[in-house]
C-alpha positions as CSV (number, residue, x, y, z in Angstrom):
1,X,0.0,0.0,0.0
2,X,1.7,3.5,-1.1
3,X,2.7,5.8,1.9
4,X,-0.5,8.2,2.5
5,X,0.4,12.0,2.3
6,X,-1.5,14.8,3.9
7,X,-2.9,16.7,1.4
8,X,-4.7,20.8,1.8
9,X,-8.5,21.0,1.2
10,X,-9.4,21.3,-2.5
11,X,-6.4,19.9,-3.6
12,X,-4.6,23.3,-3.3
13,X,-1.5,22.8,-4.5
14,X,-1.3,19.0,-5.0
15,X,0.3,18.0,-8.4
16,X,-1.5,15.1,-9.3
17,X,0.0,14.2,-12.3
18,X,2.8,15.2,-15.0
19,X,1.7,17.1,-18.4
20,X,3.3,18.4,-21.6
21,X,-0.1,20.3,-22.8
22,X,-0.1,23.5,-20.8
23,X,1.7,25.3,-17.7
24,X,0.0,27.9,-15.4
25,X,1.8,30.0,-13.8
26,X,-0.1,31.6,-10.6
27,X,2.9,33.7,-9.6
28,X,4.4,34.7,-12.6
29,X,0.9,35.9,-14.4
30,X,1.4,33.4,-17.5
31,X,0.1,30.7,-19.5
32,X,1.7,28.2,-21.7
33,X,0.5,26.4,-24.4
34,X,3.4,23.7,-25.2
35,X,5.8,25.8,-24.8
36,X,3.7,29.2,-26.4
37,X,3.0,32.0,-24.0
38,X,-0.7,32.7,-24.7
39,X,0.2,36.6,-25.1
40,X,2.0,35.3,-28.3
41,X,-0.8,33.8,-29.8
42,X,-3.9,36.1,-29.1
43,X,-5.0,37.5,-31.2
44,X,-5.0,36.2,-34.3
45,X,-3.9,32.9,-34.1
46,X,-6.8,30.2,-35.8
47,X,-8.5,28.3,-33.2
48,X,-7.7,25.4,-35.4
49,X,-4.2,25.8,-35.2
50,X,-4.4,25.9,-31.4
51,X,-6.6,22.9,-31.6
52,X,-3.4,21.5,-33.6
53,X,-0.7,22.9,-31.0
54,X,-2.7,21.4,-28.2
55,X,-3.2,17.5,-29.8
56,X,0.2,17.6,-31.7
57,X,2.5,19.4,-29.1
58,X,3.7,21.7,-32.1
59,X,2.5,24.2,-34.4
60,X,0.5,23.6,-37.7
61,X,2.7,24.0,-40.7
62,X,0.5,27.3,-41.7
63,X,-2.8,28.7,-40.4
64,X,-5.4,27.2,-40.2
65,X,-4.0,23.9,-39.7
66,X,-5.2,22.5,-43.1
67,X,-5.4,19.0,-41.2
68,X,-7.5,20.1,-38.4
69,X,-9.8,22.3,-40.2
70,X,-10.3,19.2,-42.7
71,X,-11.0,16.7,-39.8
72,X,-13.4,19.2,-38.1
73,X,-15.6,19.9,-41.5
74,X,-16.0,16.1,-41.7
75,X,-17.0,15.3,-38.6
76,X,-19.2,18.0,-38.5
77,X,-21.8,16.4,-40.6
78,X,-24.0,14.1,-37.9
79,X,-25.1,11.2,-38.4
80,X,-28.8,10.5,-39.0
81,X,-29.8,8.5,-36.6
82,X,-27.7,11.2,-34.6
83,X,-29.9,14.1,-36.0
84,X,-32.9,12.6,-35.3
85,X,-32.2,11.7,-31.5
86,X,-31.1,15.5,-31.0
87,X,-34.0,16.5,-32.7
88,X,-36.4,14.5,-30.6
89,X,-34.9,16.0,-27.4
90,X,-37.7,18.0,-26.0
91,X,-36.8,22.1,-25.6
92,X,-37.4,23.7,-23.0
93,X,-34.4,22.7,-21.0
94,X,-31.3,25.3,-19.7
95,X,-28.9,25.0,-22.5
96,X,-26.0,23.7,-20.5
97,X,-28.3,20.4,-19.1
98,X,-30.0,20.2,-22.9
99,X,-26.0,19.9,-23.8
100,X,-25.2,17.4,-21.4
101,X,-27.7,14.9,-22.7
102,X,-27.2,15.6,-26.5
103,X,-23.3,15.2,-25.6
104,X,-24.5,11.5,-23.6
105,X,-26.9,10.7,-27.2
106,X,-23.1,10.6,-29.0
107,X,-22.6,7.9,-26.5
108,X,-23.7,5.0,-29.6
109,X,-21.7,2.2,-28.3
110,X,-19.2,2.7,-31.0
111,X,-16.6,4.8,-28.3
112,X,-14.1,2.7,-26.7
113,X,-11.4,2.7,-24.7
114,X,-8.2,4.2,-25.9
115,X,-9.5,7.6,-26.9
116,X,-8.9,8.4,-30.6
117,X,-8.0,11.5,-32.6
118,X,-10.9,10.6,-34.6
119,X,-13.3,10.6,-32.1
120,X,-11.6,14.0,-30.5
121,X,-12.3,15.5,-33.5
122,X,-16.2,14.2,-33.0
123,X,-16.2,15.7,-29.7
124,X,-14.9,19.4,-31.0
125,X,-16.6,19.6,-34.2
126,X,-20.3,18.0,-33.3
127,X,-21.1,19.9,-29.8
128,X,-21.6,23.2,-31.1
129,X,-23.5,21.5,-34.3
130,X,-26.0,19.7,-31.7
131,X,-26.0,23.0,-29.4
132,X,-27.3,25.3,-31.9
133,X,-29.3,22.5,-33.2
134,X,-31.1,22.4,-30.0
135,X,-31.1,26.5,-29.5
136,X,-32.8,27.3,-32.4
137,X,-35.7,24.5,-32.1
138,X,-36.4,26.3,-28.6
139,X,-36.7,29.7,-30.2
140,X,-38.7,28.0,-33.1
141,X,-36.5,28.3,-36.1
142,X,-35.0,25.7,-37.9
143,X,-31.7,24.4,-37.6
144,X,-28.8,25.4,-39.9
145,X,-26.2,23.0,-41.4
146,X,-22.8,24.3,-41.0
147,X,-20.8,25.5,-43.6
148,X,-17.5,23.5,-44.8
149,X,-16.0,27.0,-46.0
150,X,-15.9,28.1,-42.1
151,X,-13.8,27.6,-39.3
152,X,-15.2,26.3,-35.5
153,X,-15.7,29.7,-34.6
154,X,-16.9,31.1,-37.5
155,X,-19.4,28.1,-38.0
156,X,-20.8,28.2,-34.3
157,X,-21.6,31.5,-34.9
158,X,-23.8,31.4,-38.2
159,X,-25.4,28.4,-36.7
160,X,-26.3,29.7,-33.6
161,X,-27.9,33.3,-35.5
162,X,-28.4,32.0,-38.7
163,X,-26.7,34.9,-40.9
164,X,-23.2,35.6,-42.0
165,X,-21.2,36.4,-39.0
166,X,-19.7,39.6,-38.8
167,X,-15.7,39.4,-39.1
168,X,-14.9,41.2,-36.5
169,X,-17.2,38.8,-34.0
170,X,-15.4,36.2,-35.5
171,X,-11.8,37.6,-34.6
172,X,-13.2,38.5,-30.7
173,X,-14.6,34.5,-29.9
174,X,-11.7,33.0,-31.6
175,X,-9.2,34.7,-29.1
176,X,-12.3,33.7,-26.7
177,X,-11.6,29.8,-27.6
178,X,-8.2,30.4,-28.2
179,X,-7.6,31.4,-24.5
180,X,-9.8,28.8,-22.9
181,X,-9.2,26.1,-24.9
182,X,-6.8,24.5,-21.8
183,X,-5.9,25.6,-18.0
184,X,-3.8,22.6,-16.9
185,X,-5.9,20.6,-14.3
186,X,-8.6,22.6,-13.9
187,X,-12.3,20.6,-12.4
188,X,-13.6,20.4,-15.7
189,X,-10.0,18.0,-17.2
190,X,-9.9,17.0,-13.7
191,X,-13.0,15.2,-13.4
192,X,-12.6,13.8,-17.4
193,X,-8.9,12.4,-16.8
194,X,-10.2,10.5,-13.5
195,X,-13.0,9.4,-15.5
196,X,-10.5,7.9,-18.4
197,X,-7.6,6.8,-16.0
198,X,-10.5,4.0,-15.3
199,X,-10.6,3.3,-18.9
200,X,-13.8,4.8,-19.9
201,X,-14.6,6.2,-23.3
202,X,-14.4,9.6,-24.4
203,X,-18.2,10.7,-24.5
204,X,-18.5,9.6,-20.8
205,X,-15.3,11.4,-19.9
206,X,-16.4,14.2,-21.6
207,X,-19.8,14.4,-20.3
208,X,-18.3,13.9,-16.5
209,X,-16.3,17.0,-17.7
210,X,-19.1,18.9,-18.8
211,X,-21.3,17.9,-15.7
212,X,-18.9,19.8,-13.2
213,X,-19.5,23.4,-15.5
214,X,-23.3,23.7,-13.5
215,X,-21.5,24.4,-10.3
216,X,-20.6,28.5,-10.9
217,X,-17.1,27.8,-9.6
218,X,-16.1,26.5,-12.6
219,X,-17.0,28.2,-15.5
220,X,-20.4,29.7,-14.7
221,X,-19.1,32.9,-13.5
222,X,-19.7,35.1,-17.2
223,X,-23.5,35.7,-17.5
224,X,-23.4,36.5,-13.3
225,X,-20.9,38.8,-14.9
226,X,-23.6,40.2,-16.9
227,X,-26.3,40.4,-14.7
228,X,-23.8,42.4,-12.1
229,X,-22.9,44.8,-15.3
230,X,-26.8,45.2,-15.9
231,X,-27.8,45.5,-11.9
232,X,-24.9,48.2,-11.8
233,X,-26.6,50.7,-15.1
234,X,-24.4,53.3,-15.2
235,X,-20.6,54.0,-14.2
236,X,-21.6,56.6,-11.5
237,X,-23.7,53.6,-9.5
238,X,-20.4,51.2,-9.5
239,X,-18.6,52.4,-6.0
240,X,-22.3,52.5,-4.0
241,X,-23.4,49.3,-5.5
242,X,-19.7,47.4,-4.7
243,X,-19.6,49.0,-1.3
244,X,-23.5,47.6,-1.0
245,X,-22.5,44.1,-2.3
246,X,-19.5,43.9,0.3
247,X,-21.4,45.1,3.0
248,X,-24.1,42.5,2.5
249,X,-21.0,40.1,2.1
250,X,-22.3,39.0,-1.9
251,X,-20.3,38.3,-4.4
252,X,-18.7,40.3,-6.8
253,X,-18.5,38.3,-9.5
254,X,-15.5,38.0,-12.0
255,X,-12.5,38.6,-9.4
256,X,-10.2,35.8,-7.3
257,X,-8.9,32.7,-8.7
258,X,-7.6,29.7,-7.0
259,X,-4.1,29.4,-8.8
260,X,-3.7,33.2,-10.1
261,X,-1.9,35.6,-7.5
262,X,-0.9,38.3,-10.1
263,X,-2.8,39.2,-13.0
264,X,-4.5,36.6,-14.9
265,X,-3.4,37.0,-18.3
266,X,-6.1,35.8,-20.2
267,X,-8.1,38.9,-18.7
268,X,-6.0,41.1,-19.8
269,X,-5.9,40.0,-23.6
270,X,-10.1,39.4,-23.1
271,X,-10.0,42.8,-21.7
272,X,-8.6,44.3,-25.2
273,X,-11.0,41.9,-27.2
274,X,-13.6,43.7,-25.2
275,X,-12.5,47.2,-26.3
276,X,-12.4,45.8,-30.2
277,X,-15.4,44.6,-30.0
278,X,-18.6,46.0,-27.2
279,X,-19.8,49.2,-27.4
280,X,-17.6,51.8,-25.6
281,X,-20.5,52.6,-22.8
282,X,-20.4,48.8,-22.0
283,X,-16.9,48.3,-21.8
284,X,-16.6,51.9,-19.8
285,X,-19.2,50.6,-17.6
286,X,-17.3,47.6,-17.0
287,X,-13.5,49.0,-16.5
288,X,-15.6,51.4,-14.1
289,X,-17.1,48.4,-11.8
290,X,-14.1,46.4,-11.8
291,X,-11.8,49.9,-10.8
292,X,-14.3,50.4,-7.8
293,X,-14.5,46.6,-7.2
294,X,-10.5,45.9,-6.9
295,X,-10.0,49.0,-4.8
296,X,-12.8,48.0,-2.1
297,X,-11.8,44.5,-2.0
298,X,-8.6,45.5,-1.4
299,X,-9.3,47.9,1.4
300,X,-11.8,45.2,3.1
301,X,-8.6,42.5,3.0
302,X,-5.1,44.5,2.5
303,X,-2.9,42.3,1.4
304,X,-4.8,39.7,-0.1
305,X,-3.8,39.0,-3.9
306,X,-7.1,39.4,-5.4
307,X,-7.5,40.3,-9.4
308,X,-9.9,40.4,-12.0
309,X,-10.0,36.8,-13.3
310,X,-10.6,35.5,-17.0
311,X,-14.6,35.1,-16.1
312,X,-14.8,38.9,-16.2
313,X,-13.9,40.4,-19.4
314,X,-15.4,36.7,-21.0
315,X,-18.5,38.0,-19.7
316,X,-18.0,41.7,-21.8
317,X,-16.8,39.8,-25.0
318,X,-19.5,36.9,-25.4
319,X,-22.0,39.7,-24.8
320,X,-20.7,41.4,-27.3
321,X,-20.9,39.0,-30.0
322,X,-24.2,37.8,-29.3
323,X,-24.1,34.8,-26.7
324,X,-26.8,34.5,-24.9
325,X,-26.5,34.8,-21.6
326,X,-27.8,31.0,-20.4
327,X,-25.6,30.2,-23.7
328,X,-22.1,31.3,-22.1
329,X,-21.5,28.9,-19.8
330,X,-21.9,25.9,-22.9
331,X,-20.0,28.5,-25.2
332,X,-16.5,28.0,-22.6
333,X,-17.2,24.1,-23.3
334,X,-17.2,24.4,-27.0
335,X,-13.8,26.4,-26.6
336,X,-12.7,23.7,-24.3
337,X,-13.2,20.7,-25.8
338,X,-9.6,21.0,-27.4
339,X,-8.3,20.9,-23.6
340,X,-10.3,17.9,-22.3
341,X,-9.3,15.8,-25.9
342,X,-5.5,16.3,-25.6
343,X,-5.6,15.6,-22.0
344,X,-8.0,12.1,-22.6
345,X,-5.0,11.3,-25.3
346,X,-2.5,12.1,-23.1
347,X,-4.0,10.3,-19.5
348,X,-4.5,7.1,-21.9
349,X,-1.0,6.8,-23.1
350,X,0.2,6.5,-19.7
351,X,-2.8,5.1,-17.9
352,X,-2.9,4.6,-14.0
353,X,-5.9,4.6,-12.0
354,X,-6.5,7.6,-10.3
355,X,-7.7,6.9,-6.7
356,X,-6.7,9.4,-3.7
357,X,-7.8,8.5,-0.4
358,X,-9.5,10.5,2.4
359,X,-8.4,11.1,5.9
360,X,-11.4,9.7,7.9
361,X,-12.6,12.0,11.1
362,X,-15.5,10.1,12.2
363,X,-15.7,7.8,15.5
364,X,-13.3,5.1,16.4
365,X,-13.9,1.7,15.9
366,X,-15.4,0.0,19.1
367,X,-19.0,1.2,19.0
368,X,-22.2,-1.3,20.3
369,X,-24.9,-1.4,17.8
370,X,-27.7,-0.5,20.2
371,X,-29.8,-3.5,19.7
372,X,-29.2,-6.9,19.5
373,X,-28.2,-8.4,15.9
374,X,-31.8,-9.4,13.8
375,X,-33.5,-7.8,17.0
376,X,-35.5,-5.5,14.1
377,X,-36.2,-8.8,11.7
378,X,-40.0,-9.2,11.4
């Protein structure tokens, strides 16, 4: 039996494993995409080429990766038996749990155990198809195939509104994906690579993964975001409504992170996609909350190493383009699909079970049941 070892709560700090797919550094404000700083590659970098980067561990030889796009326009068509099972879903349902069971209907029985490329490209290329499927059935329109002359992006956007997207939409989501498409173990790629360390397929990996994005922990934080923006109004409400927030001890959402203790660099690049592309008053609105919002949560706990994390600016961007609010949440899963697929690939290659222990707190052993044995039998 291996040695136990003490171990904080949540895992803080705990490596659990070894990785070659991306670093993040909490103290020295980066992330690093085999070997790329992040700040290299956004914007303007194809998400298909950082699909590419994160499966192949090395840059496409020219963008878009040629062999990714081609492998996402292929699997992009569904199957009809597919199809028809999406399509009989009833609407109704919160986007995120109506995507959880159309991710489970790609669960045919064909998946197995090792996870393939091909089926990773499945995964990325079919979610947002059976998504905006689903959407636009609940708003009463009627689905819309996607295009092989788009990209992921490009194609999640004309299938979720139904017109040509507009270029510079396009430009804002793909640094969007781009910069969520992996965060090393986060709960999402944890909870998938303990579901394939037992040698389960993809789809049920995948769907473990995507069942941890209802808690607002993980993920959830962007259209709570949006609703704070919209409670807020106006940039001369922000201090009184903060100071009113953190004396009623609520949230503020879209500031703190677990690993981050400097500036999360992912919000500063969103943070410049927001400028590009919201409407000034918005994004004035917003630099105006979060100014009032660092500087009171900084007075209330001096010292702490609190900063406005990736979930903030998301929130300003995704708005901007026209996600949905209940639709932002599934939107961060389309983008990080890539991560959970490399990291399946990767677990598999060199599988162990993953099983930690727990320290047990409870009584000691020696305790009387208080009636006789079969005493309650009738």
């Amino acid at each position: 039996m291996a040695e136990r070892v003490a171990t904080a709560k949540g895992l803080a700090g705990v490596v659990v494993g070894t990785s070659r797919i991306s670093d993040v550094g909490g103290e020295t404000g980066t992330l690093v995409y085999r070997g790329f700083n992040v700040r290299e590659l956004v914007p303007g970098t194809p998400y298909e080429s950082i699909v590419h980067l994160l499966l192949f561990g090395e840059p496409p030889p020219e963008d878009p990766s040629q062999r990714i796009w081609g492998a996402l326009a292929a699997a992009r068509i569904l199957p009809p038996a597919l199809a028809d099972a999406a399509d009989a879903l009833p609407v109704g349902k919160p986007p995120l749990e109506a995507m959880r069971t159309l991710l489970s209907m790609m669960g045919d029985g064909t998946y197995g155990y090792p996870p393939t490329l091909e089926e990773g490209y499945e995964l990325i290329a079919r979610l947002p198809v059976l998504l905006t499927r689903y959407l636009r059935r609940s708003r009463g329109e009627d689905p819309i195939d996607p295009r092989p002359g788009l990209g992921q992006v490009a194609n999640y956007l004309a299938m979720l509104h139904g017109t040509d997207p507009d270029p510079a939409h396009v430009r804002a989501l793909t640094g969007y994906f781009d910069l969520l498409a992996d965060h090393g173990m986060n709960p999402s790629t944890f909870a998938l690579t303990i579901g394939i360390s037992t040698q389960t397929d993809l789809i049920s990996g995948a769907t473990a993964a995507l069942s941890v994005l209802k808690g607002p922990l993980h993920g959830g934080a962007p259209s709570l975001v949006v609703q704070m923006l919209d409670a807020v109004g106006t940039s001369e409400r922000a201090e009184a409504y903060v100071a009113e927030q953190l004396e009623h001890r609520r949230l503020l959402y879209g500031f703190g992170h677990r690993v981050y203790k400097v500036e999360d660099p992912r919000a500063v690049l969103l943070h410049q996609l927001a400028r590009d592309v919201a409407a000034p008053a918005r994004v004035q609105l917003a630099e105006t909350v979060e100014r009032c919002a660092l500087e009171a949560l900084h007075r209330a706990r001096p010292g702490a190493r609190i900063y406005t994390n990736v979930e903030y600016y998301s929130a300003v961007v995704l708005e901007a383009v026209g996600i949905p609010r209940e639709c932002m949440t599934p939107t961060f899963a389309l983008a990080r699909t890539a991560g959970w697929v490399a990291h399946a690939l990767e677990q598999a290659v060199d599988n162990r079970v993953i099983r930690p222990d727990v320290r047990y707190e409870g009584p000691a052993s020696g305790r009387t049941w208080p009636r006789p044995r079969g005493a309650g039998d009738p």
